[in-house]
N, C-alpha and C positions, 0 to 999 in steps of 0.2 A: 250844235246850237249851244249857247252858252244865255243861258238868264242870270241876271246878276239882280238878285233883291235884296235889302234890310244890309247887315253887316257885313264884311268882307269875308270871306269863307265860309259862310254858312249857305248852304243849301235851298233853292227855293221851297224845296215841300217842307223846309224845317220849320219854316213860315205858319204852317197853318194848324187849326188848332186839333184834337183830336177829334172830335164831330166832323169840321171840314174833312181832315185825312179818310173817314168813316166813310162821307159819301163819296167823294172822289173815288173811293178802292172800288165801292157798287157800279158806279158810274163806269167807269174803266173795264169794268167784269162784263159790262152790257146792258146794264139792266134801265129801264127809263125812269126818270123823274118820278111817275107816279108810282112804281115798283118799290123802287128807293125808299119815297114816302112812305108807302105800307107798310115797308119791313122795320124802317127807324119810326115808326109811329109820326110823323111830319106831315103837311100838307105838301102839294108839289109846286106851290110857291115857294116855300119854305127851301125848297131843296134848291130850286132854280138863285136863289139868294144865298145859297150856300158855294155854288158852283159861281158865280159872277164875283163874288170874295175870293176865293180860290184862281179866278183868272188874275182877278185884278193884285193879289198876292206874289202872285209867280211871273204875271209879266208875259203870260201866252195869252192867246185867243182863240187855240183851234184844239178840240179834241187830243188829236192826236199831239200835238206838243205837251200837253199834261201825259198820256201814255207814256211821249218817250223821257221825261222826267221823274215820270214813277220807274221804268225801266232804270235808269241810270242810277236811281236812289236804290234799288233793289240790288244790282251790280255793285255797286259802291259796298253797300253793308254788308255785302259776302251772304253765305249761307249762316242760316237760323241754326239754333237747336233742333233739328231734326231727326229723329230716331229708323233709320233704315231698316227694311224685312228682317232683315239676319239679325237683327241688335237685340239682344235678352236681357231682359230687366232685373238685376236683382235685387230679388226680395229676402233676402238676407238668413235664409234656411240652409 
């Protein structure tokens, strides 16, 4: 699937701002509208207008086409800073 939005090689989730990015991650984790709402302090209108900016952003309309655009954007940026079991931190003693 290829979405093409805003500038030539920019990304469609690059589109959106970090509150939209915020609910879409909830959204995509499972959670519903009015869950969303609770935990971002929002009503679930609020949220449902957050999500219809985000379709109409990226240029999908279903669920799962945002899923496999956050998958592909997660793929793309490689792995985070993330500290593995075995990793010991030092603390400089």
């Amino acid at each position: 699937m290829t979405v093409t939005a805003g500038r030539p090689g920019r990304q469609p989730l690059d589109l959106l701002s970090d509150r939209e990015r915020e609910v879409l991650d909830r959204v995509l984790e499972g959670h519903t509208y009015p869950s969303v709402a609770r935990a971002l302090g929002l009503s679930p209108h609020t949220v449902d207008t957050y999500m219809r900016r985000i379709r109409a952003k990226t240029g999908v309309t279903h669920r799962l086409q945002l899923l496999r655009l956050a998958m592909a954007d997660a793929l793309e940026a490689g792995p985070g800073p993330t500290r593995g079991a075995g990793d010991v931190e030092d603390t400089g003693t």
